[in-house]
NUKEDO-157122 format. One record per residue (C-alpha): residue number from 0; chain; x, y negated, z negated. Coordinates in nm, 2 decimals, always signed. Example, Ala and Ser with C-alpha at 12.3 -4.5 7.8 and 13.67 -1.06 7.14 Angstrom:
<rs>
num = 0&cadena = A&x = +1.23&y = +0.45&z = -0.78
num = 1&cadena = A&x = +1.37&y = +0.11&z = -0.71
</rs>
This chain:
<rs>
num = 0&cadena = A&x = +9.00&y = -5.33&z = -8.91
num = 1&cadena = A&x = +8.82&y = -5.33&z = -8.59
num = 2&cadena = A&x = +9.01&y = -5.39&z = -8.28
num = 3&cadena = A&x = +8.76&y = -5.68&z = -8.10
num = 4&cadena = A&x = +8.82&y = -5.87&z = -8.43
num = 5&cadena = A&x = +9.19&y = -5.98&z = -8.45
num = 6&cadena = A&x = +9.30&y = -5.95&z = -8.82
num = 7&cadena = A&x = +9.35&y = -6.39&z = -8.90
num = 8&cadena = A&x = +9.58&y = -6.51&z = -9.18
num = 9&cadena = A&x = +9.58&y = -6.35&z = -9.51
num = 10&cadena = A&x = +9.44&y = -6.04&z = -9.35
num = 11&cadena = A&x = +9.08&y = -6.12&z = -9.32
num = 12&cadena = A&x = +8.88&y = -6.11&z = -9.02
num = 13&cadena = A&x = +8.93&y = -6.47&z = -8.85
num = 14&cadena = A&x = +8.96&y = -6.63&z = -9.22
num = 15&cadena = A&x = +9.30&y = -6.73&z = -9.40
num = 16&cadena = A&x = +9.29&y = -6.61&z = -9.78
num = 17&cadena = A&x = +9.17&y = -6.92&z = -10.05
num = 18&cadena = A&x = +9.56&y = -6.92&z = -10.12
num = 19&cadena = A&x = +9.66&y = -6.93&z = -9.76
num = 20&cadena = A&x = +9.39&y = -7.23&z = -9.72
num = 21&cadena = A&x = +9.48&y = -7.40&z = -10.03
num = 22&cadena = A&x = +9.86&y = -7.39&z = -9.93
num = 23&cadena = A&x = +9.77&y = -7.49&z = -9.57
num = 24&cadena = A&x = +9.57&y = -7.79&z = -9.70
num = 25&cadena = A&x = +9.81&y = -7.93&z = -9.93
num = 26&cadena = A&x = +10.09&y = -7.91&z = -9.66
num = 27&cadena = A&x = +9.91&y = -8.14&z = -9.47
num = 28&cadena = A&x = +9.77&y = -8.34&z = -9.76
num = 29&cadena = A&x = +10.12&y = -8.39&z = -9.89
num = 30&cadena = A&x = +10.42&y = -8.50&z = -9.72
num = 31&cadena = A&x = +10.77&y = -8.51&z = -9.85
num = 32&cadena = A&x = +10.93&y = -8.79&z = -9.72
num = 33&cadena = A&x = +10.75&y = -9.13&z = -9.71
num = 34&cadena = A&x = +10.91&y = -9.42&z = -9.49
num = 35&cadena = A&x = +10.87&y = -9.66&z = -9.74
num = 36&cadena = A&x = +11.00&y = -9.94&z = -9.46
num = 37&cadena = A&x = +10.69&y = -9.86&z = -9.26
num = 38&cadena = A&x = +10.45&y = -9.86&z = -9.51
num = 39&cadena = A&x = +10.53&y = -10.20&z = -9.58
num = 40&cadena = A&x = +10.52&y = -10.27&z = -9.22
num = 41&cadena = A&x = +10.17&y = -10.19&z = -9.21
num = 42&cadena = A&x = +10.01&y = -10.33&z = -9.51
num = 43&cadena = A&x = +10.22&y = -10.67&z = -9.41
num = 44&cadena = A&x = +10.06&y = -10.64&z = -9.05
num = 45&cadena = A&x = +9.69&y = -10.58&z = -9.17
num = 46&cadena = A&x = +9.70&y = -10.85&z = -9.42
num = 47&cadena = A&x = +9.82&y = -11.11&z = -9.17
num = 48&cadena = A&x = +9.54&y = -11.00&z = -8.94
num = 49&cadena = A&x = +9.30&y = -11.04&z = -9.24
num = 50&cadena = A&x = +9.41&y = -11.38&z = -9.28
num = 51&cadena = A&x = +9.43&y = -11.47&z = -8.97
num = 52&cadena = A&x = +9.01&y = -11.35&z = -8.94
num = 53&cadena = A&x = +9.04&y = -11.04&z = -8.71
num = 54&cadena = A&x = +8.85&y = -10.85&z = -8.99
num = 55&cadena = A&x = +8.54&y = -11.12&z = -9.05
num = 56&cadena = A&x = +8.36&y = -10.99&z = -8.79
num = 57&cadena = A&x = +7.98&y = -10.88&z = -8.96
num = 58&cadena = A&x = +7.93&y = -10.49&z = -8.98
num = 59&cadena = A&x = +7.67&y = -10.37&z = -8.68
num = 60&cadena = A&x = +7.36&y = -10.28&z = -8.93
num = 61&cadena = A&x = +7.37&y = -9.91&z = -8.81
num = 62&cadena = A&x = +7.70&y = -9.88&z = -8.94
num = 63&cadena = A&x = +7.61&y = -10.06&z = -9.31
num = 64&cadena = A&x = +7.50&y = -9.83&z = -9.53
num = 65&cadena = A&x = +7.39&y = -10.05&z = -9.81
num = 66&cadena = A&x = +7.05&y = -10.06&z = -9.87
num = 67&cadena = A&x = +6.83&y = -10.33&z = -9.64
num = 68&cadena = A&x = +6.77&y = -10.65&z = -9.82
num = 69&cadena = A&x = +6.40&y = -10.69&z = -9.90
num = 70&cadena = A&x = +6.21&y = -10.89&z = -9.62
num = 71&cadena = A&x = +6.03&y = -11.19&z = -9.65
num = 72&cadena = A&x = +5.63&y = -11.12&z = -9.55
num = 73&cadena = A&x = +5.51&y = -11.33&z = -9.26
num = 74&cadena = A&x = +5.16&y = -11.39&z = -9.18
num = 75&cadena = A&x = +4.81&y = -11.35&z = -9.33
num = 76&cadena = A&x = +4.83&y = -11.14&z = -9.68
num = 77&cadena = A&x = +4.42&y = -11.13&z = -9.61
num = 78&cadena = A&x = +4.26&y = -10.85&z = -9.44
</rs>
């Protein structure tokens, strides 16, 4: 081990071990309790909002990533 490198999790240089990682990743995938009470909460509030229209709004075209409709041609097909 070489002193300017500090020694990181799982005692590789600055990495955590594919273990460490995995178990790191699926604590904060995962959580043990769920508050059931304000899950409900939510999805009641975002459907209201939907039905009320605050998510009708059109999607800015740089943010739709579907592919462009075809456009009409305009003007003289004759060269």
């Amino acid at each position: 081990m070489n002193a300017a490198e500090p020694s990181g999790p799982g005692g590789t240089r600055g990495r955590p071990s594919p273990t460490t990682l995995d178990a790191l990743l699926s604590s904060a995938v995962r959580s043990d309790a769920v508050d059931t009470d304000a899950q409900r909460q939510a999805v009641a509030a975002f459907r209201a909002a939907r039905d009320e229209g605050a998510h009708r709004a059109r999607t800015r075209r740089r943010d739709d990533w579907r592919p462009a409709p075809p456009r009409a041609l305009s003007g003289s097909a004759e060269a």
